[in-house]
N, CA, C and O atoms as a Tinker XYZ file with bonds, in Angstrom:
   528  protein
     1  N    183.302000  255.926000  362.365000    73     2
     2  CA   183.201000  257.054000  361.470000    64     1     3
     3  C    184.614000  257.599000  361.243000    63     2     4     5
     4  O    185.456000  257.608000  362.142000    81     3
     5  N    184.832000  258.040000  360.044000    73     3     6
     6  CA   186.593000  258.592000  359.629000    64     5     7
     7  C    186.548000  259.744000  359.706000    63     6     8     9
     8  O    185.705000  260.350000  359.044000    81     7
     9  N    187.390000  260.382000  360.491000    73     7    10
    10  CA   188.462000  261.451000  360.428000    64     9    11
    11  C    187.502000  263.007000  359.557000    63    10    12    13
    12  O    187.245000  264.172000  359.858000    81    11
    13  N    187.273000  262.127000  358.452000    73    11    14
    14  CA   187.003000  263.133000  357.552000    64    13    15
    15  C    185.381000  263.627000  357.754000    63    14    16    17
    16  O    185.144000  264.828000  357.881000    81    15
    17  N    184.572000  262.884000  357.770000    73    15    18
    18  CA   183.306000  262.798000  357.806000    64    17    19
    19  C    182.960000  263.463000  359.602000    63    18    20    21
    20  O    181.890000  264.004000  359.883000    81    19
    21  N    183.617000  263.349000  360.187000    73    19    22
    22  CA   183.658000  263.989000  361.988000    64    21    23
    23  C    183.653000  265.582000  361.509000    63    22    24    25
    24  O    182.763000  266.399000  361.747000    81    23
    25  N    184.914000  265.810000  360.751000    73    23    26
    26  CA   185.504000  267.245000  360.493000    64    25    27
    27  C    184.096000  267.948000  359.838000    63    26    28    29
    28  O    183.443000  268.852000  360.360000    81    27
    29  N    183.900000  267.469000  358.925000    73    27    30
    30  CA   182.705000  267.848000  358.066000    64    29    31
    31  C    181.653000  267.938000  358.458000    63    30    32    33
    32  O    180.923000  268.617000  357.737000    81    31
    33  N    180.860000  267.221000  360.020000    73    31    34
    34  CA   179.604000  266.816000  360.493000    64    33    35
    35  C    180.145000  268.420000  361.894000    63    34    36    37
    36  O    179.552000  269.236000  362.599000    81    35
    37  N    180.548000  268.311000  361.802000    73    35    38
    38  CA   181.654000  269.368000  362.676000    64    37    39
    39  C    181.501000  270.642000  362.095000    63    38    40    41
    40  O    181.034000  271.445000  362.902000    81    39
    41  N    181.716000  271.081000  361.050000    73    39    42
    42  CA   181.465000  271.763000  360.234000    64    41    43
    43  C    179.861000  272.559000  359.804000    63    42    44    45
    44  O    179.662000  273.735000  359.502000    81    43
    45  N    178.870000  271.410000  359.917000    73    43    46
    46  CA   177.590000  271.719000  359.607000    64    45    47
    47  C    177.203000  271.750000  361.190000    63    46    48    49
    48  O    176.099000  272.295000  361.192000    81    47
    49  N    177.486000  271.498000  362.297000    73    47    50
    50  CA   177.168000  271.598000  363.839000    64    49    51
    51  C    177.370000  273.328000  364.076000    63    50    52    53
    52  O    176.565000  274.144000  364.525000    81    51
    53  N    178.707000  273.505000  363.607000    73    51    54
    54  CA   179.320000  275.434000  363.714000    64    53    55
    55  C    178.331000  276.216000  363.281000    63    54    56    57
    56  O    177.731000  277.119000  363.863000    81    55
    57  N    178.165000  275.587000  361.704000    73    55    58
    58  CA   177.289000  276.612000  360.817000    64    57    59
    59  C    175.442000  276.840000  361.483000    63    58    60    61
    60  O    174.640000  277.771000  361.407000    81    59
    61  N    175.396000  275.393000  362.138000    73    59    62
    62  CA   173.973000  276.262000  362.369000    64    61    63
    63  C    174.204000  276.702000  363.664000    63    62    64    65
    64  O    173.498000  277.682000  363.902000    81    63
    65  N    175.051000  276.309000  364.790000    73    63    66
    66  CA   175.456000  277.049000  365.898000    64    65    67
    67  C    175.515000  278.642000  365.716000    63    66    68    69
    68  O    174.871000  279.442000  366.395000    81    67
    69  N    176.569000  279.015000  364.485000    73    67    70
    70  CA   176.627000  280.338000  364.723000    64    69    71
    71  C    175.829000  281.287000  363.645000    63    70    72    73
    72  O    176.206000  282.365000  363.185000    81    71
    73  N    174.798000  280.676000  363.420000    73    71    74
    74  CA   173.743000  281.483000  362.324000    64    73    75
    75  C    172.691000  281.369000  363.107000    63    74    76    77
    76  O    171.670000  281.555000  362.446000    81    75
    77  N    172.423000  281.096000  364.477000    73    75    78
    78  CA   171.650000  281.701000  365.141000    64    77    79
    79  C    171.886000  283.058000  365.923000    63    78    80    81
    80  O    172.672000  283.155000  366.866000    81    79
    81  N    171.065000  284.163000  365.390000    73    79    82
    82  CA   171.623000  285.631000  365.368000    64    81    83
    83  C    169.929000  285.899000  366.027000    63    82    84    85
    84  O    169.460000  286.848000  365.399000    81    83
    85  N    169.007000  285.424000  366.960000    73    83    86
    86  CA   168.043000  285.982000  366.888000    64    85    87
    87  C    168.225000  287.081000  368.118000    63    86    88    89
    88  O    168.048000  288.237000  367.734000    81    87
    89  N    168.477000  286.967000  369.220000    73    87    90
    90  CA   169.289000  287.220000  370.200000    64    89    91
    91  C    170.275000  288.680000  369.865000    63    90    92    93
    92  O    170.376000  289.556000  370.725000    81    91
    93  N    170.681000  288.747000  369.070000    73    91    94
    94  CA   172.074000  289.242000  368.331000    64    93    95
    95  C    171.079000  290.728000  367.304000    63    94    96    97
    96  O    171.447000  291.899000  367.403000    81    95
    97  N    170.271000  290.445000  366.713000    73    95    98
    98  CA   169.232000  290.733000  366.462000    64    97    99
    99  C    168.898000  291.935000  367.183000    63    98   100   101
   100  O    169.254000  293.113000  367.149000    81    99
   101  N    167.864000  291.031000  368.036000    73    99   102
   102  CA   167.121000  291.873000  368.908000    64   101   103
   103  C    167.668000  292.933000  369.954000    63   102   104   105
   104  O    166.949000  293.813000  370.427000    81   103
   105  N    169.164000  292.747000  370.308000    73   103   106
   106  CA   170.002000  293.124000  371.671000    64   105   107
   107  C    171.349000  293.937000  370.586000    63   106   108   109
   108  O    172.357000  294.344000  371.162000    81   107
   109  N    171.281000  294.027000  369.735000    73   107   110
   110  CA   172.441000  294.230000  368.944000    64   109   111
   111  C    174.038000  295.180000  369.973000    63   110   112   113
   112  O    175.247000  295.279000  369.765000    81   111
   113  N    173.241000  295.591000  370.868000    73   111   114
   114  CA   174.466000  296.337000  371.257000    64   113   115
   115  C    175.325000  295.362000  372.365000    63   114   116   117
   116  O    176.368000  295.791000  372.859000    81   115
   117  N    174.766000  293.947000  372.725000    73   115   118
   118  CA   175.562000  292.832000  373.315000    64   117   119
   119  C    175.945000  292.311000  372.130000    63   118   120   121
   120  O    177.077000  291.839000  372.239000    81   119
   121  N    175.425000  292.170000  370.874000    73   119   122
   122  CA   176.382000  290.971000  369.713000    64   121   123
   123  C    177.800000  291.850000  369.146000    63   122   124   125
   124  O    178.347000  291.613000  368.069000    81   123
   125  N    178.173000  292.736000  369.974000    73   123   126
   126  CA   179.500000  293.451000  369.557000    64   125   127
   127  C    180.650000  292.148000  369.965000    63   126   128   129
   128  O    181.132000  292.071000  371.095000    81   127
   129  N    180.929000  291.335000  369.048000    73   127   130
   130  CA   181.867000  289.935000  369.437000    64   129   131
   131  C    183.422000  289.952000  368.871000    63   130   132   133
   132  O    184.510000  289.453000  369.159000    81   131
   133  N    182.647000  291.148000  367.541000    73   131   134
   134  CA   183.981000  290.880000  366.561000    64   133   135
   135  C    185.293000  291.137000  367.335000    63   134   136   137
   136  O    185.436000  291.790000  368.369000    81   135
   137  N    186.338000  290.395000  366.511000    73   135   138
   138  CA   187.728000  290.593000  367.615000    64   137   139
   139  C    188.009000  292.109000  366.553000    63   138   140   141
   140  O    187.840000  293.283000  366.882000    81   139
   141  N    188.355000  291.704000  365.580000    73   139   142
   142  CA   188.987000  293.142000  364.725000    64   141   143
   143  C    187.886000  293.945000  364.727000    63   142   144   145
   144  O    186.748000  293.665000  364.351000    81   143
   145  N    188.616000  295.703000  365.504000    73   143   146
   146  CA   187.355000  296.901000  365.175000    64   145   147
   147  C    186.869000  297.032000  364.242000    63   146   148   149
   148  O    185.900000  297.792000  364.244000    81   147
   149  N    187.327000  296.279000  362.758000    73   147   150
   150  CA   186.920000  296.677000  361.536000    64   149   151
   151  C    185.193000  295.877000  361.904000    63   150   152   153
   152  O    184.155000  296.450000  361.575000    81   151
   153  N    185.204000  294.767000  362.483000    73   151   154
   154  CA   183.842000  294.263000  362.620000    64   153   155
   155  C    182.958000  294.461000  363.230000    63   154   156   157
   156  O    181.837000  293.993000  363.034000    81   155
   157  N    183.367000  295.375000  364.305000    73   155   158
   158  CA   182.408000  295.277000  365.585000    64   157   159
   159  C    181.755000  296.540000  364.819000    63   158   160   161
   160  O    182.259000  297.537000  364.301000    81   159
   161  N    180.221000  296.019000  364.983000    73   159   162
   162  CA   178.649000  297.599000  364.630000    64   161   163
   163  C    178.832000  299.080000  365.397000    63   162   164   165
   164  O    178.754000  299.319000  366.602000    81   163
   165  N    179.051000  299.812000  364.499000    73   163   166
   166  CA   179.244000  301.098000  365.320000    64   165   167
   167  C    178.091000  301.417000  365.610000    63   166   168   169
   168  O    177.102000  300.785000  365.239000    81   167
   169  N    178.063000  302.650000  366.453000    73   167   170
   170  CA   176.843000  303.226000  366.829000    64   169   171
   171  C    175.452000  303.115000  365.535000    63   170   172   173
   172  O    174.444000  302.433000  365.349000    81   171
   173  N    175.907000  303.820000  365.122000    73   171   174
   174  CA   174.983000  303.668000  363.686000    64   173   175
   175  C    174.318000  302.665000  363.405000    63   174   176   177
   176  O    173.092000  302.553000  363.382000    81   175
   177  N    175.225000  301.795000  363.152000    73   175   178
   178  CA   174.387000  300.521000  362.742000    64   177   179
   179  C    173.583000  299.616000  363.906000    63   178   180   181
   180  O    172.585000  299.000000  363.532000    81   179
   181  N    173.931000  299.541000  365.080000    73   179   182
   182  CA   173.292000  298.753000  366.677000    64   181   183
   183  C    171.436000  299.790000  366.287000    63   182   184   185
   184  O    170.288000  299.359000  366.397000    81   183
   185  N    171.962000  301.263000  365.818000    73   183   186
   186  CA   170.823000  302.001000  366.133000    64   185   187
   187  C    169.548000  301.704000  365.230000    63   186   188   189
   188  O    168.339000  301.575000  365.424000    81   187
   189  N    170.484000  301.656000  364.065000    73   187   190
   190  CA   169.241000  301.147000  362.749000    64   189   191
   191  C    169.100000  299.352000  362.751000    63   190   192   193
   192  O    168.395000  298.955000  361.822000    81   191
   193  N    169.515000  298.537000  363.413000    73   191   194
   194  CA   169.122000  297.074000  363.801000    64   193   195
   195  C    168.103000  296.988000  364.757000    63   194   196   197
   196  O    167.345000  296.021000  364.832000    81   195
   197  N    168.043000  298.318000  365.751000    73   195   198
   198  CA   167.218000  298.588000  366.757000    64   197   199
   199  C    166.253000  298.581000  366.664000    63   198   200   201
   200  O    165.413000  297.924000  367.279000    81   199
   201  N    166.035000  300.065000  365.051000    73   199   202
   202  CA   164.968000  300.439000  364.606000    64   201   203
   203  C    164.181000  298.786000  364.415000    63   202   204   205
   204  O    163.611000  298.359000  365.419000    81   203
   205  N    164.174000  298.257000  363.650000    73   203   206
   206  CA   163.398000  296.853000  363.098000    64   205   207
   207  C    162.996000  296.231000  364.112000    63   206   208   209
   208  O    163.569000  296.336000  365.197000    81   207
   209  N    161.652000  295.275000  363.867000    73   207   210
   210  CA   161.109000  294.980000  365.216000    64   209   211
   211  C    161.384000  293.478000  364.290000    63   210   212   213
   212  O    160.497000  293.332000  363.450000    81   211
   213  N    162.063000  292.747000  364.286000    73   211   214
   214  CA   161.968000  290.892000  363.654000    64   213   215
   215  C    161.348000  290.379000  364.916000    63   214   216   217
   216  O    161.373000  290.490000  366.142000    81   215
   217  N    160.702000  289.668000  363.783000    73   215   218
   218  CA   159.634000  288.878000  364.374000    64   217   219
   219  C    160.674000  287.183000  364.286000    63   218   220   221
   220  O    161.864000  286.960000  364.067000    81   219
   221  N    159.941000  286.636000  364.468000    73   219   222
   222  CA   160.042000  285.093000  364.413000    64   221   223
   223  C    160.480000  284.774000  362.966000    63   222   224   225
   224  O    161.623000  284.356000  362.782000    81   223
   225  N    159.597000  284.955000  361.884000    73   223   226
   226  CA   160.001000  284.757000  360.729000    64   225   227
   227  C    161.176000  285.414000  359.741000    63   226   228   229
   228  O    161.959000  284.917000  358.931000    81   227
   229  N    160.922000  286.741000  360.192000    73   227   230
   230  CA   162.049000  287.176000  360.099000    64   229   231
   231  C    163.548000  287.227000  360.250000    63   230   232   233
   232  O    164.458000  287.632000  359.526000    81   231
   233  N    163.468000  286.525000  361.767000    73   231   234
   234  CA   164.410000  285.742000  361.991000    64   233   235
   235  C    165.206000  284.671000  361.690000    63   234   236   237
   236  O    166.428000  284.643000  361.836000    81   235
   237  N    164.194000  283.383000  361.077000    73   235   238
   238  CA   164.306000  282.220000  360.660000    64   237   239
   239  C    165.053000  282.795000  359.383000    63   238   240   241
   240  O    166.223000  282.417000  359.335000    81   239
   241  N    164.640000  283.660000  358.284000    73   239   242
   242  CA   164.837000  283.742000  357.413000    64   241   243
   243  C    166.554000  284.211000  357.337000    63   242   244   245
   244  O    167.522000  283.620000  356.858000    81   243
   245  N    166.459000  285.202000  357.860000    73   243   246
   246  CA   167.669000  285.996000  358.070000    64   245   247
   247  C    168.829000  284.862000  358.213000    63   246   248   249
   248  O    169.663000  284.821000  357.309000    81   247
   249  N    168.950000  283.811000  359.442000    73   247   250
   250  CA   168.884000  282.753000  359.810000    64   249   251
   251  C    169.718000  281.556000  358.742000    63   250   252   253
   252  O    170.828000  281.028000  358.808000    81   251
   253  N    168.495000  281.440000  357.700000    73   251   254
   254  CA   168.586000  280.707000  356.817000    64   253   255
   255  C    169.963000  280.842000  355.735000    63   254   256   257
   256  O    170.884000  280.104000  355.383000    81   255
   257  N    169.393000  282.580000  355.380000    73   255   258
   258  CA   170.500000  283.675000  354.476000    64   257   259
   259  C    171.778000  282.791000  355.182000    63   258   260   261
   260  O    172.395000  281.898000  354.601000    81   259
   261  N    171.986000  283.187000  356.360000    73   259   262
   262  CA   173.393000  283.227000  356.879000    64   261   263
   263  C    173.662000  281.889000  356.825000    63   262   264   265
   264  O    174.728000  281.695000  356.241000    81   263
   265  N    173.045000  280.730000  357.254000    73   263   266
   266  CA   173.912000  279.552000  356.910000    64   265   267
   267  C    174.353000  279.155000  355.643000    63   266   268   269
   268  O    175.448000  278.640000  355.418000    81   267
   269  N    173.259000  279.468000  354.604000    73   267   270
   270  CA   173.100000  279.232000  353.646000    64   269   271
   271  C    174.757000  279.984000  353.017000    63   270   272   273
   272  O    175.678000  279.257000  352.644000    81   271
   273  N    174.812000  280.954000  353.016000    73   271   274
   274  CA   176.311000  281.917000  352.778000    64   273   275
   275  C    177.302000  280.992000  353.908000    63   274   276   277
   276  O    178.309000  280.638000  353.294000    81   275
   277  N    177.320000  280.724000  354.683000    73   275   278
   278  CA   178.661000  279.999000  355.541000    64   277   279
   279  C    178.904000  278.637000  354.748000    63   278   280   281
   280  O    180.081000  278.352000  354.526000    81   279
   281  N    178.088000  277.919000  354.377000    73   279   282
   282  CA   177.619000  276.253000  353.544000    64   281   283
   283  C    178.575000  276.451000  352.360000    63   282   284   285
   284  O    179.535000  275.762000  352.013000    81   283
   285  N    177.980000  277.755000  351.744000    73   283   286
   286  CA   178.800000  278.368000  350.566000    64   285   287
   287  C    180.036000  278.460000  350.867000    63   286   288   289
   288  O    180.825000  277.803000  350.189000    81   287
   289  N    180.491000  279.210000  351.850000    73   287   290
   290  CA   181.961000  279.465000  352.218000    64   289   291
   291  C    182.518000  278.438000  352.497000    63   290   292   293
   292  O    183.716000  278.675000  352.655000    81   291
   293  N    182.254000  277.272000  352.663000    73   291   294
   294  CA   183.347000  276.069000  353.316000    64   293   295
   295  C    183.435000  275.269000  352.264000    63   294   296   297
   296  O    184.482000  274.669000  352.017000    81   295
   297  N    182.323000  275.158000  351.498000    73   295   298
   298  CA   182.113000  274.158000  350.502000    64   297   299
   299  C    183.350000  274.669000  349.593000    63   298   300   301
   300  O    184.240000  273.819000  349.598000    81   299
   301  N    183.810000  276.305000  348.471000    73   299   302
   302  CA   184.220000  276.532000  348.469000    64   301   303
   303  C    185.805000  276.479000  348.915000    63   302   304   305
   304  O    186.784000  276.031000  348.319000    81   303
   305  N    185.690000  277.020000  350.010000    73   303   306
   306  CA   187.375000  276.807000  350.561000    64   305   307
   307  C    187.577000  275.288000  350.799000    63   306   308   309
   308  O    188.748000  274.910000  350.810000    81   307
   309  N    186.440000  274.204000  351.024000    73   307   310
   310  CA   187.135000  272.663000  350.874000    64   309   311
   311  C    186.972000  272.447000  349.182000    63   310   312   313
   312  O    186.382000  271.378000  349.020000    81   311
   313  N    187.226000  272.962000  348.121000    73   311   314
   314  CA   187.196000  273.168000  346.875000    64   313   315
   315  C    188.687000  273.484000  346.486000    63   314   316   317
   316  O    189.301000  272.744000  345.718000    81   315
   317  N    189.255000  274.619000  347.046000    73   315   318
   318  CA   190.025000  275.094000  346.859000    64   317   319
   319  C    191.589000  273.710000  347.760000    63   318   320   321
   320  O    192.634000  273.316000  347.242000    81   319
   321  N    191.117000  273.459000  348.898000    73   319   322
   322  CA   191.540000  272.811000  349.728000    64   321   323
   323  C    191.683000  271.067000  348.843000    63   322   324   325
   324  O    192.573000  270.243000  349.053000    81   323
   325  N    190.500000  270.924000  347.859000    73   323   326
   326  CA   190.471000  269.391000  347.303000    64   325   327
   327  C    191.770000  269.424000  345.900000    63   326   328   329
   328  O    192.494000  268.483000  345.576000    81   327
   329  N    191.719000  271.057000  345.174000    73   327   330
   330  CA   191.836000  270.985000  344.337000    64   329   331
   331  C    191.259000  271.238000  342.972000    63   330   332   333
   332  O    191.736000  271.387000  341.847000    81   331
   333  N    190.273000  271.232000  343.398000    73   331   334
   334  CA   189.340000  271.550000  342.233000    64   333   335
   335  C    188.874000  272.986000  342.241000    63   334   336   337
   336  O    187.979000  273.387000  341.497000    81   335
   337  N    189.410000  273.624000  342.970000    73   335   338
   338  CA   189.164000  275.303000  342.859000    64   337   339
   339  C    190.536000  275.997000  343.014000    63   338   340   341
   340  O    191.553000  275.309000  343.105000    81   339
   341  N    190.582000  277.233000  343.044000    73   339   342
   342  CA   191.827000  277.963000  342.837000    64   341   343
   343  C    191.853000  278.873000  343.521000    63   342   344   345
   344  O    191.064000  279.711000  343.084000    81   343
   345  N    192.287000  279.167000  344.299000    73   343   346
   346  CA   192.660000  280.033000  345.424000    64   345   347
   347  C    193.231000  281.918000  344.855000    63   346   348   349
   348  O    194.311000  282.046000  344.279000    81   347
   349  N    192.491000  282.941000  345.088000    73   347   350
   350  CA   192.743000  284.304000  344.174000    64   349   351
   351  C    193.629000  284.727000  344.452000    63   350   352   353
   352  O    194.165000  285.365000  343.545000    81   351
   353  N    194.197000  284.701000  345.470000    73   351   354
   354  CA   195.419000  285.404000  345.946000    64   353   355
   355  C    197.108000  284.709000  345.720000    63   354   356   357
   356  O    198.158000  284.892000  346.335000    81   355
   357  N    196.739000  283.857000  344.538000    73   355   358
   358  CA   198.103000  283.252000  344.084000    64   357   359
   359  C    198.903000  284.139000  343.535000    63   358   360   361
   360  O    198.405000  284.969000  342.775000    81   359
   361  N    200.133000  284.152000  343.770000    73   359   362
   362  CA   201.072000  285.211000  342.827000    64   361   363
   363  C    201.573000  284.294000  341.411000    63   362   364   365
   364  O    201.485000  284.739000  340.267000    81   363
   365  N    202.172000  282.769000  341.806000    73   363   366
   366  CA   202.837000  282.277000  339.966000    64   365   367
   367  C    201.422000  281.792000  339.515000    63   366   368   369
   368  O    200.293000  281.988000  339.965000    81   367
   369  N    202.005000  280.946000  338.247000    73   367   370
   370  CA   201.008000  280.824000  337.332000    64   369   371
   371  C    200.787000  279.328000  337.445000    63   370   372   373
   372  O    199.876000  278.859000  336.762000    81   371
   373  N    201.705000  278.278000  338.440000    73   371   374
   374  CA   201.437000  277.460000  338.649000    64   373   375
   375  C    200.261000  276.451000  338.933000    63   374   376   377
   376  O    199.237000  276.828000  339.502000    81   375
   377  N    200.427000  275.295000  338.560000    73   375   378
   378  CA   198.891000  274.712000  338.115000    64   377   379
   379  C    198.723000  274.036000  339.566000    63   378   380   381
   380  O    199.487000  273.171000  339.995000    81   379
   381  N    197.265000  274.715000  340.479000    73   379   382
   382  CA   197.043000  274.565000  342.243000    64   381   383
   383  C    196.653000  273.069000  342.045000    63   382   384   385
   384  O    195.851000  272.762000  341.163000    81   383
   385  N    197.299000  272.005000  342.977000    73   383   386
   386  CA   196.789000  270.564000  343.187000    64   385   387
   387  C    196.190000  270.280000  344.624000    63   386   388   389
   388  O    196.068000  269.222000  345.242000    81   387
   389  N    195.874000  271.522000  344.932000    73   387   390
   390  CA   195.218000  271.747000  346.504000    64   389   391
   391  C    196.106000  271.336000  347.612000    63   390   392   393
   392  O    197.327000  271.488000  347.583000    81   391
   393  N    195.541000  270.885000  348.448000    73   391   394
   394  CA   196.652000  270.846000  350.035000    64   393   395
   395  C    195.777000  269.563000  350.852000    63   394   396   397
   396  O    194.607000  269.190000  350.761000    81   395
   397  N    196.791000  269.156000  351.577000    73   395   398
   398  CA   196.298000  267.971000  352.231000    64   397   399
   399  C    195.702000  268.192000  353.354000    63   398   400   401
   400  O    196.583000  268.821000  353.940000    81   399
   401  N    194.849000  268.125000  354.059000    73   399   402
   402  CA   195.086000  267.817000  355.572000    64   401   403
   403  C    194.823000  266.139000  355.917000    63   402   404   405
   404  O    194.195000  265.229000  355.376000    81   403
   405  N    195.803000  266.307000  357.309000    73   403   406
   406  CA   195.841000  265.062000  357.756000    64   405   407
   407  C    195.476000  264.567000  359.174000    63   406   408   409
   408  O    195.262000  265.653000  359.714000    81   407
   409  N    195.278000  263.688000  360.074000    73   407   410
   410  CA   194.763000  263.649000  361.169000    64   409   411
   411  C    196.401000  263.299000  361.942000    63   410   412   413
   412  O    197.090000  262.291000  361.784000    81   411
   413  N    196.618000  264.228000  362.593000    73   411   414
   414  CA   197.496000  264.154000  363.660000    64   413   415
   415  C    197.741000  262.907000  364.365000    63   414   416   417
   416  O    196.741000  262.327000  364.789000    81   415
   417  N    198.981000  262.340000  364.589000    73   415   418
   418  CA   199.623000  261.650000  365.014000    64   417   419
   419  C    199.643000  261.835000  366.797000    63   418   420   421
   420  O    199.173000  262.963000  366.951000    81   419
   421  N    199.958000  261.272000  368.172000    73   419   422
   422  CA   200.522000  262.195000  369.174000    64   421   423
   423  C    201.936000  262.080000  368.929000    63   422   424   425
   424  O    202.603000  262.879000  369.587000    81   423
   425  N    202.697000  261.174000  368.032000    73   423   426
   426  CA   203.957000  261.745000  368.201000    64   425   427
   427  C    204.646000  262.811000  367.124000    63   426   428   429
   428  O    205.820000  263.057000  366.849000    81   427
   429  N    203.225000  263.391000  366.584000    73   427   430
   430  CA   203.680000  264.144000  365.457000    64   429   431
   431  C    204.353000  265.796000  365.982000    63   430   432   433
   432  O    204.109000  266.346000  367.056000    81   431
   433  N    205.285000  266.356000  364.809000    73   431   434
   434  CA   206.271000  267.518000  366.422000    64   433   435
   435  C    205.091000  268.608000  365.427000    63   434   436   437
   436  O    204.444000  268.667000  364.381000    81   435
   437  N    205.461000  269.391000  366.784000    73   435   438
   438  CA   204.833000  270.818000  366.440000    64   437   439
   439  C    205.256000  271.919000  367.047000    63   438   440   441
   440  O    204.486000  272.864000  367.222000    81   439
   441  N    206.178000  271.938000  367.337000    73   439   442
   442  CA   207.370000  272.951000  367.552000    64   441   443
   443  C    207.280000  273.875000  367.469000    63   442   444   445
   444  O    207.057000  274.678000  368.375000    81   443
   445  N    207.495000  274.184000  365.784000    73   443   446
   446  CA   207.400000  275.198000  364.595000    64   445   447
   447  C    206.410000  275.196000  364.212000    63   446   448   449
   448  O    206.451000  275.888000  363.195000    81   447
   449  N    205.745000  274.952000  364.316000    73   447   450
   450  CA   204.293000  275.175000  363.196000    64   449   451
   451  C    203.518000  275.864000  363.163000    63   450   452   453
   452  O    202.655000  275.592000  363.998000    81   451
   453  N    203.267000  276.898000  362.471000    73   451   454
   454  CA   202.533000  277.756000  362.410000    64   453   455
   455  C    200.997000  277.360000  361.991000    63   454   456   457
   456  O    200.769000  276.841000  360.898000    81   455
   457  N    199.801000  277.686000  363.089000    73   455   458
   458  CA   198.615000  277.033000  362.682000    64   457   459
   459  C    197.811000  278.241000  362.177000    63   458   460   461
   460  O    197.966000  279.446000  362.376000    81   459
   461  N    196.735000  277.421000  361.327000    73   459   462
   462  CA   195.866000  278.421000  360.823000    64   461   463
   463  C    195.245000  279.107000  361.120000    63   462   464   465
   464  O    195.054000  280.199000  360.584000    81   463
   465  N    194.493000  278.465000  362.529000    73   463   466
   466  CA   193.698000  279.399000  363.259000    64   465   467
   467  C    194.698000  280.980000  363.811000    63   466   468   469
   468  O    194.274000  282.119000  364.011000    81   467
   469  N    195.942000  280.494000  363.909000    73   467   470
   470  CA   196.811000  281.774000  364.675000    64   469   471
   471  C    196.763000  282.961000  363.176000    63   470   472   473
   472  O    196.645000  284.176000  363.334000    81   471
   473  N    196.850000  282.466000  362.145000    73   471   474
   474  CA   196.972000  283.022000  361.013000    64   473   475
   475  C    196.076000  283.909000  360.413000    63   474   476   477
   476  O    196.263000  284.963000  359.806000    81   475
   477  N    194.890000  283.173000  360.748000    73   475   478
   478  CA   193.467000  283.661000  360.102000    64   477   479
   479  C    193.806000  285.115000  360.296000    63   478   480   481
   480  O    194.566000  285.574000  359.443000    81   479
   481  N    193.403000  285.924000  361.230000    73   479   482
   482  CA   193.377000  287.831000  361.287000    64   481   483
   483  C    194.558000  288.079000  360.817000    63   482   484   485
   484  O    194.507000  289.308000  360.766000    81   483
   485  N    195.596000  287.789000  360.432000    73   483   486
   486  CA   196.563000  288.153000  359.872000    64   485   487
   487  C    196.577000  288.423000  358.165000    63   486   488   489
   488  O    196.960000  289.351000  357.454000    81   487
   489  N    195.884000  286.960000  357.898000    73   487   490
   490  CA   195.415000  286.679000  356.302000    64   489   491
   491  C    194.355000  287.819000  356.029000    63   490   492   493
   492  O    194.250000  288.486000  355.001000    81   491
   493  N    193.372000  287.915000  357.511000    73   491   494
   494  CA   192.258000  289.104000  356.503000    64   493   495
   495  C    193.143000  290.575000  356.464000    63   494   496   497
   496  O    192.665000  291.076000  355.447000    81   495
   497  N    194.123000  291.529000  356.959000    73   495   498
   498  CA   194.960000  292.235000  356.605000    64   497   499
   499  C    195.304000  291.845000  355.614000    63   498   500   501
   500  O    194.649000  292.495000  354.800000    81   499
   501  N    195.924000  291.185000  355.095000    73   499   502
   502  CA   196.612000  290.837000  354.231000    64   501   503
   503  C    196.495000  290.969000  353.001000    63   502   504   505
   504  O    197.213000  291.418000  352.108000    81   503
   505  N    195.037000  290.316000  353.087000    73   503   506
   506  CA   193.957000  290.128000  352.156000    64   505   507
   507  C    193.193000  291.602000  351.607000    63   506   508   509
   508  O    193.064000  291.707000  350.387000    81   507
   509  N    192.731000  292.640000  352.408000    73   507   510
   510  CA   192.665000  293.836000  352.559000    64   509   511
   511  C    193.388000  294.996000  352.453000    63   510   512   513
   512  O    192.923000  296.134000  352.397000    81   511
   513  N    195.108000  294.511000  352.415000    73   511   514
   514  CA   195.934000  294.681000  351.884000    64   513   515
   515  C    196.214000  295.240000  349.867000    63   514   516   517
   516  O    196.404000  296.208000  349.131000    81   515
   517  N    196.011000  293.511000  349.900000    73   515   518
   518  CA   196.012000  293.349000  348.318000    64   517   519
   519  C    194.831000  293.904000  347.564000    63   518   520   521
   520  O    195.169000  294.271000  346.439000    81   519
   521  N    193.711000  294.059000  347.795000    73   519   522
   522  CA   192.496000  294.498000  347.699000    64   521   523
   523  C    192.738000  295.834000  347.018000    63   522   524   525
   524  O    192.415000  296.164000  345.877000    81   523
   525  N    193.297000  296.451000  347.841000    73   523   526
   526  CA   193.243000  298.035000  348.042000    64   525   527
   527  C    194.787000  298.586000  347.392000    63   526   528
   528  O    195.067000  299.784000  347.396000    81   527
């Protein structure tokens, strides 16, 4: 199996991994995970998740919503990533031919390199930034 098709099967393993919220749900004042305070449920909201009694189906559904929106989100950003989509936060007017990724070498250097994952909470400031 290639490189690419792992990443991607990888990809749909996360999405239903972390769209199981039934747990999260029911206990809401343990699913406080978010790293940035902007995410974590304040009082308020743990209290009115409380209120609701989900059942089973309710769950599934809810469930569903959320992968269904993450499927969206990757498909998307590997869109933007192929080329065939356009990324909003461009400043020139330049025509986007997307970005590569590639499968690592071990003698490839990484010194310097700034990775994405280190980046990500930085980008949503950023992003929240420009927004506003």
């Amino acid at each position: 199996m290639d490189s690419q098709m792992c990443l991607l099967m990888e990809v749909h393993d996360l999405i239903e991994e972390y769209s199981k919220m039934g747990d999260s749900l029911r206990n809401p004042e343990n699913a406080i995970i978010g790293i940035e305070d902007e995410l974590k449920l304040s009082v308020e909201e743990v209290k009115a998740l409380k209120a609701n009694e989900f059942d089973f189906y309710s769950i599934c559904g809810i469930e569903k919503i959320v992968r269904d929106r993450m499927l969206s989100t990757f498909f998307h950003f590997f869109c933007i990533i192929d080329g065939v989509g356009d990324p909003k936060f461009r400043k020139d007017n330049t025509v986007w031919l997307g970005m590569k990724l590639e499968q690592r070498g071990l003698d490839d250097e990484r010194e310097h390199e700034e990775f994405l994952h280190d980046m990500l909470y930085e980008a949503y400031w950023k992003s929240q930034e420009l927004k506003s």
